[in-house]
PDB file of N, CA, C and O in Angstrom:
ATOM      1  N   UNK A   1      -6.920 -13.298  27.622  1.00  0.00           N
ATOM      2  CA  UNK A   1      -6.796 -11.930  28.022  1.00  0.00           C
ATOM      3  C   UNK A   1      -7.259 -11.060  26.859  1.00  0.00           C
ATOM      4  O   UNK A   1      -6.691 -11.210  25.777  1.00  0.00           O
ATOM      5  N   UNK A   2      -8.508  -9.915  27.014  1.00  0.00           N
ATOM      6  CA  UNK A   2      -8.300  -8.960  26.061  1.00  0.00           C
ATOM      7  C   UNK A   2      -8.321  -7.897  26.942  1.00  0.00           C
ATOM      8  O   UNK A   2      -8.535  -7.644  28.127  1.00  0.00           O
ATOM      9  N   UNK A   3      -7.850  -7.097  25.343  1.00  0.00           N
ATOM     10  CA  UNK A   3      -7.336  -5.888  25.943  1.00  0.00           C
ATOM     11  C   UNK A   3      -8.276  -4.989  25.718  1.00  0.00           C
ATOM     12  O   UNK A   3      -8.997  -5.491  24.856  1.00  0.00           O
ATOM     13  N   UNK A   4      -8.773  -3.709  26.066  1.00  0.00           N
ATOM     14  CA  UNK A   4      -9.822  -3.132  26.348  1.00  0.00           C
ATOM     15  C   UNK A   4      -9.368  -1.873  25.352  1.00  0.00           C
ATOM     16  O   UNK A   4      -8.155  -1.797  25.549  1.00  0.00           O
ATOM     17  N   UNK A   5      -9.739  -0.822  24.361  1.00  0.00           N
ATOM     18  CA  UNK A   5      -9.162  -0.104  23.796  1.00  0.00           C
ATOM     19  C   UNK A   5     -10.029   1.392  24.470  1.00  0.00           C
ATOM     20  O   UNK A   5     -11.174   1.284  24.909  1.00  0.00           O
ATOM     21  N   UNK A   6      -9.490   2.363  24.463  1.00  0.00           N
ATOM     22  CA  UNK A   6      -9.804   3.723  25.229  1.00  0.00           C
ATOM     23  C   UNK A   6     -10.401   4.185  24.158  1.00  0.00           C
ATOM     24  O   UNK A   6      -9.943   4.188  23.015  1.00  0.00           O
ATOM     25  N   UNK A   7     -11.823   4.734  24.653  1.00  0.00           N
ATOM     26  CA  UNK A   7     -12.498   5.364  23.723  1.00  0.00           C
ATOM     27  C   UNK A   7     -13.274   6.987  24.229  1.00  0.00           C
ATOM     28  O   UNK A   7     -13.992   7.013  25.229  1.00  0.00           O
ATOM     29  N   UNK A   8     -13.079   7.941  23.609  1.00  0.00           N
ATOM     30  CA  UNK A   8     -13.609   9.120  24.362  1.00  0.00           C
ATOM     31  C   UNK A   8     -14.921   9.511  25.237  1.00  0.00           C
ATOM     32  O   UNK A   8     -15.165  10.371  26.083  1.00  0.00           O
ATOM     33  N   UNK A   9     -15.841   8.171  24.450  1.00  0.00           N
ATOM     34  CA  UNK A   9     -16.880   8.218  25.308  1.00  0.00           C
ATOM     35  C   UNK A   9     -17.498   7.668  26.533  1.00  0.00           C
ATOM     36  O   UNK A   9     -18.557   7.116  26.237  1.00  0.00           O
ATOM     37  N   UNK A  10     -17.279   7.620  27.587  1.00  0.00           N
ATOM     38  CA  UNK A  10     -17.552   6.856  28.515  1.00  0.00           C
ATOM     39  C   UNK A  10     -19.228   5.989  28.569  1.00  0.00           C
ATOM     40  O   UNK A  10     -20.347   6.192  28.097  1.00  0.00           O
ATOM     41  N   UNK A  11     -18.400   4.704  29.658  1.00  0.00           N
ATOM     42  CA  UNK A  11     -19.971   3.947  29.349  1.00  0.00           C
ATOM     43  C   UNK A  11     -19.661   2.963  28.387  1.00  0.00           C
ATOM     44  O   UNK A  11     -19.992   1.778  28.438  1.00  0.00           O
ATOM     45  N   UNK A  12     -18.718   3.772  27.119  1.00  0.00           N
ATOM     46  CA  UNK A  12     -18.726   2.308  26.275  1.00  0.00           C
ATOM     47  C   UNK A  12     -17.195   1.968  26.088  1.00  0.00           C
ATOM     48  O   UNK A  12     -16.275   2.783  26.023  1.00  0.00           O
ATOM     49  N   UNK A  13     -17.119   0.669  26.017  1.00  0.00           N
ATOM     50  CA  UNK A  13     -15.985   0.171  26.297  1.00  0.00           C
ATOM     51  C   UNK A  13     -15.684  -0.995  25.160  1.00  0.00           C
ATOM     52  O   UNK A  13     -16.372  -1.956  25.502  1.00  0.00           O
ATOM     53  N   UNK A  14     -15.063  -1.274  24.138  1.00  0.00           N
ATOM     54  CA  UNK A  14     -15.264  -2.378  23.311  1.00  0.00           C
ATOM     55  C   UNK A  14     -13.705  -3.091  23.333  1.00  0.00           C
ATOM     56  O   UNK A  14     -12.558  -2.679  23.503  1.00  0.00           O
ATOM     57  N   UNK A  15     -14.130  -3.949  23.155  1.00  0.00           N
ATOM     58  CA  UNK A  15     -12.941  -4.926  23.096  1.00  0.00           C
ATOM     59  C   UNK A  15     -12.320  -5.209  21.845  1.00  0.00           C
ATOM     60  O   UNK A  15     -12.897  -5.572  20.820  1.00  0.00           O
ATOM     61  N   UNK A  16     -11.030  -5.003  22.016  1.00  0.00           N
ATOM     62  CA  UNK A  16     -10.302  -5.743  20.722  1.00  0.00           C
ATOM     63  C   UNK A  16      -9.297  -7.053  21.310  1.00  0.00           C
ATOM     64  O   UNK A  16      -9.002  -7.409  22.451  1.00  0.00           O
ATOM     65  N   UNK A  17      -8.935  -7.568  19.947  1.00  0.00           N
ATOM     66  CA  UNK A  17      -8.166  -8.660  20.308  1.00  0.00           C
ATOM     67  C   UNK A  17      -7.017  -8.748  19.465  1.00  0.00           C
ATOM     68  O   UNK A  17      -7.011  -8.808  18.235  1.00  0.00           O
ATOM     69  N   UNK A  18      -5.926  -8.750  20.344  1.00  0.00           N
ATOM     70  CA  UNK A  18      -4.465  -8.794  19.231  1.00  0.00           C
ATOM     71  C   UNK A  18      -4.394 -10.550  18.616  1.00  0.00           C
ATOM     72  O   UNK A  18      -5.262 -11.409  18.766  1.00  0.00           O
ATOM     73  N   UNK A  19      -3.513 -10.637  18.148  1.00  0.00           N
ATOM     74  CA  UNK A  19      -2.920 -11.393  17.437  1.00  0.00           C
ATOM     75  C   UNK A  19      -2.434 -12.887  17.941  1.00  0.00           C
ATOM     76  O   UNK A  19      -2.360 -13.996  17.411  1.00  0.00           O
ATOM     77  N   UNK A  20      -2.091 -12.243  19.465  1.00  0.00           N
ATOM     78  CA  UNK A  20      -1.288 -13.241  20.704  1.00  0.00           C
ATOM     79  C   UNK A  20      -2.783 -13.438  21.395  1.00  0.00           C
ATOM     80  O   UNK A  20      -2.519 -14.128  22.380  1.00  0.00           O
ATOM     81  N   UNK A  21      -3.796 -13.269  21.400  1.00  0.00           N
ATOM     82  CA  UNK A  21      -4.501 -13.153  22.205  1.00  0.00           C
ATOM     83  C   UNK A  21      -5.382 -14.511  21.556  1.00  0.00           C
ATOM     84  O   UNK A  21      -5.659 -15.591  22.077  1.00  0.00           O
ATOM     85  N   UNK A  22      -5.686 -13.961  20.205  1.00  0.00           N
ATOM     86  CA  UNK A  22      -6.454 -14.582  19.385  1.00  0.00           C
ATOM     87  C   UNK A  22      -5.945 -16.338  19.001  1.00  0.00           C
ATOM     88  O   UNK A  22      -6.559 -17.379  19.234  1.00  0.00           O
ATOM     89  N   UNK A  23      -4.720 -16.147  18.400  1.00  0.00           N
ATOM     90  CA  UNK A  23      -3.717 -17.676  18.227  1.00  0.00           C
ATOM     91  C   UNK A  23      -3.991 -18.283  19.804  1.00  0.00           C
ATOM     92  O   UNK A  23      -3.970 -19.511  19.889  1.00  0.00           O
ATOM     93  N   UNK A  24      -4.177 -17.716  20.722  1.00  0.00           N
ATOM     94  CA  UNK A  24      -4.412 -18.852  22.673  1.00  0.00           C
ATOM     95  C   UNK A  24      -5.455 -18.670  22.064  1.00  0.00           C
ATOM     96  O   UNK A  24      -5.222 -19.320  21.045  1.00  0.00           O
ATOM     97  N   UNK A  25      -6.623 -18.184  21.916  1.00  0.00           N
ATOM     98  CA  UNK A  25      -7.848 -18.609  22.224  1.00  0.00           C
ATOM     99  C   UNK A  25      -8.269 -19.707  21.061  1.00  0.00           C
ATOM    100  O   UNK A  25      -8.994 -20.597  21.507  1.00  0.00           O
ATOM    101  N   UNK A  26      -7.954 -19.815  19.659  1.00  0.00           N
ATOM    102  CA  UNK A  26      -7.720 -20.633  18.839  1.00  0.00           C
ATOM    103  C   UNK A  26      -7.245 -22.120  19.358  1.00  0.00           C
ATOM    104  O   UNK A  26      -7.984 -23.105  19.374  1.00  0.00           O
ATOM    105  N   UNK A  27      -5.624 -22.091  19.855  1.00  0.00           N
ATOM    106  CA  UNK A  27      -5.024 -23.253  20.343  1.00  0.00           C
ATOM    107  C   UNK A  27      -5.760 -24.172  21.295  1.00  0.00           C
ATOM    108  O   UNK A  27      -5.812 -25.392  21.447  1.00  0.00           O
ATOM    109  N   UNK A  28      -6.568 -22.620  22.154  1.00  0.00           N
ATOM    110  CA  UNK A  28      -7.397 -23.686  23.293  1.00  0.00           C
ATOM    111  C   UNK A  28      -8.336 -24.158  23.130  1.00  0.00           C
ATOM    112  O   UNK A  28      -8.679 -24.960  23.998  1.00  0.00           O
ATOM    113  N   UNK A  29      -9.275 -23.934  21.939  1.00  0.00           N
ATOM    114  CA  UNK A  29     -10.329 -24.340  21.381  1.00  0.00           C
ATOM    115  C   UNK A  29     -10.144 -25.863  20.813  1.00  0.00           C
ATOM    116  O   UNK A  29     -10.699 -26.951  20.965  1.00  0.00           O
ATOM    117  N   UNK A  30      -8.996 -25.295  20.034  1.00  0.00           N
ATOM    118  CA  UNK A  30      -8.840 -26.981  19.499  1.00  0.00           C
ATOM    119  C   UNK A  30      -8.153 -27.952  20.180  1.00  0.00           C
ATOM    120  O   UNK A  30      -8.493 -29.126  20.038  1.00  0.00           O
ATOM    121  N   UNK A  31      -7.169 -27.629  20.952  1.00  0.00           N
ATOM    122  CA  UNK A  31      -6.985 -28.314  22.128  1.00  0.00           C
ATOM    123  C   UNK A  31      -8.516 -29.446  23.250  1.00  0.00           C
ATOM    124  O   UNK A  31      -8.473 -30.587  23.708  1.00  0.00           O
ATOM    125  N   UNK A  32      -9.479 -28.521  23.273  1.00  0.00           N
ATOM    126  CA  UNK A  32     -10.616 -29.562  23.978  1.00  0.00           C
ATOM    127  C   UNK A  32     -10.881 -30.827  23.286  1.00  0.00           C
ATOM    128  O   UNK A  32     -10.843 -31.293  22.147  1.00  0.00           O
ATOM    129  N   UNK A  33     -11.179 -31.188  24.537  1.00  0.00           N
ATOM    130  CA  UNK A  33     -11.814 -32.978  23.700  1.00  0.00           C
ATOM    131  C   UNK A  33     -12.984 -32.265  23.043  1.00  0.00           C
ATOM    132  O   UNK A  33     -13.437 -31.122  22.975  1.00  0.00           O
ATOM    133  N   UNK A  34     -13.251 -33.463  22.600  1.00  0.00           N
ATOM    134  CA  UNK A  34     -14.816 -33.526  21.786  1.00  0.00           C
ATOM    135  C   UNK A  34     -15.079 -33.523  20.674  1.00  0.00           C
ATOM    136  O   UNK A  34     -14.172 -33.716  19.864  1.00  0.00           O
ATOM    137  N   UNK A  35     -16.311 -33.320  20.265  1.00  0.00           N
ATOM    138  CA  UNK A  35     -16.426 -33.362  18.692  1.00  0.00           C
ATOM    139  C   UNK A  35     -15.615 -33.587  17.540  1.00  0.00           C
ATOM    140  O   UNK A  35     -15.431 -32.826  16.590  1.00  0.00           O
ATOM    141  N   UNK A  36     -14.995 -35.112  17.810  1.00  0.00           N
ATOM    142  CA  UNK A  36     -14.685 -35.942  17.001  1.00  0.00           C
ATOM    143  C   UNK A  36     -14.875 -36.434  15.812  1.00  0.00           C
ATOM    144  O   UNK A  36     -15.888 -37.107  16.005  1.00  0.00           O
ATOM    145  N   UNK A  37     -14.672 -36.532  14.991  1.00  0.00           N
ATOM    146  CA  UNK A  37     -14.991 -37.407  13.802  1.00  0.00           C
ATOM    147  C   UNK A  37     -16.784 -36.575  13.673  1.00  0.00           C
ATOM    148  O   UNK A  37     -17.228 -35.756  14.477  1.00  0.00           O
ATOM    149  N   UNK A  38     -17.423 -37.049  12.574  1.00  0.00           N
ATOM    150  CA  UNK A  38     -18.756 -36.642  11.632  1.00  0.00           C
ATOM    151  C   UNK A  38     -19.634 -37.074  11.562  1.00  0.00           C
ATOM    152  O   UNK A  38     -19.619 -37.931  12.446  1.00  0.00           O
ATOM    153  N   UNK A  39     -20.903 -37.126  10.877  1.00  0.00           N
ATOM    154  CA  UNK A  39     -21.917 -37.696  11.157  1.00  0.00           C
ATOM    155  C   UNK A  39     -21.856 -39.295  10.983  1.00  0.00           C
ATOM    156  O   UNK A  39     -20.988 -39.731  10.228  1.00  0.00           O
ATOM    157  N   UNK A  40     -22.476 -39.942  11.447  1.00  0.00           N
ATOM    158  CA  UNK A  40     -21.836 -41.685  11.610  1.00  0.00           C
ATOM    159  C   UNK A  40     -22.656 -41.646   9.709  1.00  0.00           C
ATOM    160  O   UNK A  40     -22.044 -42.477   9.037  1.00  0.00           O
ATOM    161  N   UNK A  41     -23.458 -41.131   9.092  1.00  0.00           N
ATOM    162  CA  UNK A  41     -23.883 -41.619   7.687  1.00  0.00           C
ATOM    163  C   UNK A  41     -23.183 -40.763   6.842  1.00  0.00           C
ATOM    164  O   UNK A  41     -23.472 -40.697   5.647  1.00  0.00           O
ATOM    165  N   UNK A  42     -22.390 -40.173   7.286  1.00  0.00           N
ATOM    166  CA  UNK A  42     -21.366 -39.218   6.076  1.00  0.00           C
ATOM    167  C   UNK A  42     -20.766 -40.259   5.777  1.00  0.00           C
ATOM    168  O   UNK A  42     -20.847 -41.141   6.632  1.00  0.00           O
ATOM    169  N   UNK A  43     -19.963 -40.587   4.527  1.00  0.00           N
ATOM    170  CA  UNK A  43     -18.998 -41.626   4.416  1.00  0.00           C
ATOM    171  C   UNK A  43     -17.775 -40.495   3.397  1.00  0.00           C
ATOM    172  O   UNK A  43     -17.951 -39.938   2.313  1.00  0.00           O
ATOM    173  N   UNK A  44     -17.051 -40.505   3.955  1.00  0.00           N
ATOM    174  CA  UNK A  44     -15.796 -39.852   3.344  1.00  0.00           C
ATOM    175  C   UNK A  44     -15.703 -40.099   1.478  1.00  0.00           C
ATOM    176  O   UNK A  44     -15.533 -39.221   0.632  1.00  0.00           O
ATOM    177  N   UNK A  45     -15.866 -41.467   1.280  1.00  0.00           N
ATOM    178  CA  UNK A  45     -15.762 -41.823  -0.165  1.00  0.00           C
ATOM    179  C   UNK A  45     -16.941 -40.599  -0.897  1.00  0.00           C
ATOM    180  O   UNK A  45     -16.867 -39.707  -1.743  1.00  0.00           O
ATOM    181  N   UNK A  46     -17.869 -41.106  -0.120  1.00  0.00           N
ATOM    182  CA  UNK A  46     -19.260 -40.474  -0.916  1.00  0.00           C
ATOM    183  C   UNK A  46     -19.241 -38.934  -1.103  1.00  0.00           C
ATOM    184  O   UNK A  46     -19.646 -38.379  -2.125  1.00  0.00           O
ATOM    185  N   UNK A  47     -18.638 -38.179   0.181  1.00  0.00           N
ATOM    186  CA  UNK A  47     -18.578 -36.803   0.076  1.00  0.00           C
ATOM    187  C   UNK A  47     -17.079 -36.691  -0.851  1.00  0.00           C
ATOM    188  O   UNK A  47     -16.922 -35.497  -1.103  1.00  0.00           O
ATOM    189  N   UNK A  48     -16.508 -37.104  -1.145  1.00  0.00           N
ATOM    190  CA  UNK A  48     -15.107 -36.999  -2.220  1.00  0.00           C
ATOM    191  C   UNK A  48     -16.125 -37.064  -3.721  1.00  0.00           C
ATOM    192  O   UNK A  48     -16.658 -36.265  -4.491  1.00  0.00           O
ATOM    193  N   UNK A  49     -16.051 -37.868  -3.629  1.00  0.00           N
ATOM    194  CA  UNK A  49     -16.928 -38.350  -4.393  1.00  0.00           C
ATOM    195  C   UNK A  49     -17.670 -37.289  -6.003  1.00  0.00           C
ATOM    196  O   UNK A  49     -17.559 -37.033  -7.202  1.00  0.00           O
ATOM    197  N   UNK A  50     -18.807 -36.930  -4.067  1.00  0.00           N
ATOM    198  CA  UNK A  50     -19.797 -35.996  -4.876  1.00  0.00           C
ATOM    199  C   UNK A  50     -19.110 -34.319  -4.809  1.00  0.00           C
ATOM    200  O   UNK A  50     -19.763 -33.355  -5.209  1.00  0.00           O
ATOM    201  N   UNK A  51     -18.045 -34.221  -4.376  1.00  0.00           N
ATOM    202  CA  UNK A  51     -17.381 -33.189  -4.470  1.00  0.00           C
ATOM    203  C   UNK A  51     -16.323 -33.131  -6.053  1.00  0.00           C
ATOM    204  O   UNK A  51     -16.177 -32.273  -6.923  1.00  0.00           O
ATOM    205  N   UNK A  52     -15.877 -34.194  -5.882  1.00  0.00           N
ATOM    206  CA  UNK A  52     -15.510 -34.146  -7.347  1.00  0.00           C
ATOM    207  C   UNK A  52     -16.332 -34.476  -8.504  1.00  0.00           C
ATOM    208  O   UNK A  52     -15.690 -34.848  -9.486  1.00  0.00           O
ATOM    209  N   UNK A  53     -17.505 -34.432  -8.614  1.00  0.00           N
ATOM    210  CA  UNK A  53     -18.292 -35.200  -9.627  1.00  0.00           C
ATOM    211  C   UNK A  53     -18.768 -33.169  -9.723  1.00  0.00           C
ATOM    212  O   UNK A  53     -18.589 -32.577 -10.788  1.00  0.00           O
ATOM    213  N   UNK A  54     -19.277 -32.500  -8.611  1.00  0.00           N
ATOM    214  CA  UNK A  54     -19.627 -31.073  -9.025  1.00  0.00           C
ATOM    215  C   UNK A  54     -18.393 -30.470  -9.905  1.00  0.00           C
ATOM    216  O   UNK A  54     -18.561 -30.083 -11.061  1.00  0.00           O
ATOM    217  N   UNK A  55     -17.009 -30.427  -9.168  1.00  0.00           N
ATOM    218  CA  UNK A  55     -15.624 -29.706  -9.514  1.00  0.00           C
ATOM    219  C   UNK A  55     -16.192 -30.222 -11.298  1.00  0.00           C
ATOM    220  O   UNK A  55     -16.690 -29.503 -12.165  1.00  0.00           O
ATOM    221  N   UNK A  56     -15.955 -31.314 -11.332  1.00  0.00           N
ATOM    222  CA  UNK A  56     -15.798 -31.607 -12.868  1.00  0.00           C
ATOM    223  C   UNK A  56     -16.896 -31.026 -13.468  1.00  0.00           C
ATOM    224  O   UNK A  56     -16.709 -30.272 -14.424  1.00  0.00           O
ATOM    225  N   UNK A  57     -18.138 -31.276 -13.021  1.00  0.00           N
ATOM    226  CA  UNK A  57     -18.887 -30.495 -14.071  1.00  0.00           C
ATOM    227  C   UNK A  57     -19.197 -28.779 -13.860  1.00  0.00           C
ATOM    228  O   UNK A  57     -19.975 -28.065 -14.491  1.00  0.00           O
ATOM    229  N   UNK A  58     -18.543 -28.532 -13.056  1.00  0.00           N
ATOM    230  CA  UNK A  58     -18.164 -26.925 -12.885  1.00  0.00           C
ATOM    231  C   UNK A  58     -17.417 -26.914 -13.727  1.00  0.00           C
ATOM    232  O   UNK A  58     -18.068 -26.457 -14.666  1.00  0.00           O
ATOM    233  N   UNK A  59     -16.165 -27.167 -14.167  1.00  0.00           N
ATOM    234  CA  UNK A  59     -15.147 -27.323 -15.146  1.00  0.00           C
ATOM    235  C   UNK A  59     -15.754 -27.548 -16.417  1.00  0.00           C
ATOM    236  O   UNK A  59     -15.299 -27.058 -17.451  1.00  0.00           O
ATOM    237  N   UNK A  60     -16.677 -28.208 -16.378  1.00  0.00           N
ATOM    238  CA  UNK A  60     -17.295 -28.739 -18.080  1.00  0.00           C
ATOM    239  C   UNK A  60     -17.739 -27.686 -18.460  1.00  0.00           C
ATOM    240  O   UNK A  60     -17.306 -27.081 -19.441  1.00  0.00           O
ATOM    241  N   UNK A  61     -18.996 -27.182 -17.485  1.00  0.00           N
ATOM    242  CA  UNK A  61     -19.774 -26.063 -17.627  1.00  0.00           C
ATOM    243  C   UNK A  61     -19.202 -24.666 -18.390  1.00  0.00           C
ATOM    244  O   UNK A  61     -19.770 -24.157 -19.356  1.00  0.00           O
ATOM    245  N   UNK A  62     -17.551 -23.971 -17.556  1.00  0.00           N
ATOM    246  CA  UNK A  62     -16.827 -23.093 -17.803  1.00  0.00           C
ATOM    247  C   UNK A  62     -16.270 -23.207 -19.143  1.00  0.00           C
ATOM    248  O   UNK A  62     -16.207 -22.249 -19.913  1.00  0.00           O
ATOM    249  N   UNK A  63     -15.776 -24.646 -19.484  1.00  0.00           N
ATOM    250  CA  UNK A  63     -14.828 -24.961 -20.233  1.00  0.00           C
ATOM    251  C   UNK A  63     -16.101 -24.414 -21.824  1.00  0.00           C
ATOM    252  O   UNK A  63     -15.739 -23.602 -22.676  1.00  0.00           O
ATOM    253  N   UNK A  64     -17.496 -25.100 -21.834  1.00  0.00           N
ATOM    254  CA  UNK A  64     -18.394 -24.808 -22.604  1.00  0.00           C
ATOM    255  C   UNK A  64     -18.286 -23.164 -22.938  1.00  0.00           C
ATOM    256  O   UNK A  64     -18.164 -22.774 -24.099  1.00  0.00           O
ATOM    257  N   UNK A  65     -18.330 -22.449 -22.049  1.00  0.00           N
ATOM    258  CA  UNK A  65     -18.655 -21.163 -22.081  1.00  0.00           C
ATOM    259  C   UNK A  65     -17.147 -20.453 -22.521  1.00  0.00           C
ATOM    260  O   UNK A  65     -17.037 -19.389 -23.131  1.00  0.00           O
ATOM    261  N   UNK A  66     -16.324 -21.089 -22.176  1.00  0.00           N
ATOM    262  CA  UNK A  66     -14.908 -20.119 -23.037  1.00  0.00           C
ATOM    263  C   UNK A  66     -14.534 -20.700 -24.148  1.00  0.00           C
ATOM    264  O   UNK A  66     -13.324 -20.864 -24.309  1.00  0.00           O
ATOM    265  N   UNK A  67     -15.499 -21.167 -25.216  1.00  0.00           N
ATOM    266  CA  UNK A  67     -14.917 -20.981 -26.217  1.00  0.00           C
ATOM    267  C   UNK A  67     -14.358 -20.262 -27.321  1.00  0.00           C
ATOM    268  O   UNK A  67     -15.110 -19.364 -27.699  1.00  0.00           O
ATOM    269  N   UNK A  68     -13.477 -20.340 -27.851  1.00  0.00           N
ATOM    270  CA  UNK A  68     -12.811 -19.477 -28.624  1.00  0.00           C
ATOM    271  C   UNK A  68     -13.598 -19.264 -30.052  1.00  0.00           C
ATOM    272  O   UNK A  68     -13.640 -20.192 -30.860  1.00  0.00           O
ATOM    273  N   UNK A  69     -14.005 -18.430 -30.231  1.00  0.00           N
ATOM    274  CA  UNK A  69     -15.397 -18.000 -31.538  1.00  0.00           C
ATOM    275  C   UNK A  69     -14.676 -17.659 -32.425  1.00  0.00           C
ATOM    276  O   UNK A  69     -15.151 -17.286 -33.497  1.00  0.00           O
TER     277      UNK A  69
END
């Protein structure tokens, strides 16, 4: 359900969406089957992985640059 908000000009009409409206349309989204699980060549290890191998050298990188002079 949305709710329609009154606007002085006729002709145009825009929609907003509360709060209750938005959390159902959310729930029902993820509620559907489908799109399961990821690409069959992603491998979870590998994306951990290479996600922590950037974090750390993001960290190295920063850690270089705040040194205390």
């Amino acid at each position: 359900m949305v709710e329609v908000s009154a606007r002085p000009q006729p002709g145009l009409v825009l929609p907003t969406m509360s709060l209750h409206t938005t959390a159902q349309s959310l729930a029902t989204l993820a509620a559907e089957p489908g799109h399961e699980g990821g690409h069959a060549s992603l491998s979870p290890f590998v994306t951990g992985g290479g996600a922590l191998f950037i974090l750390l050298l993001l960290l190295w990188i920063t850690t270089r640059f705040n040194r205390d002079r």
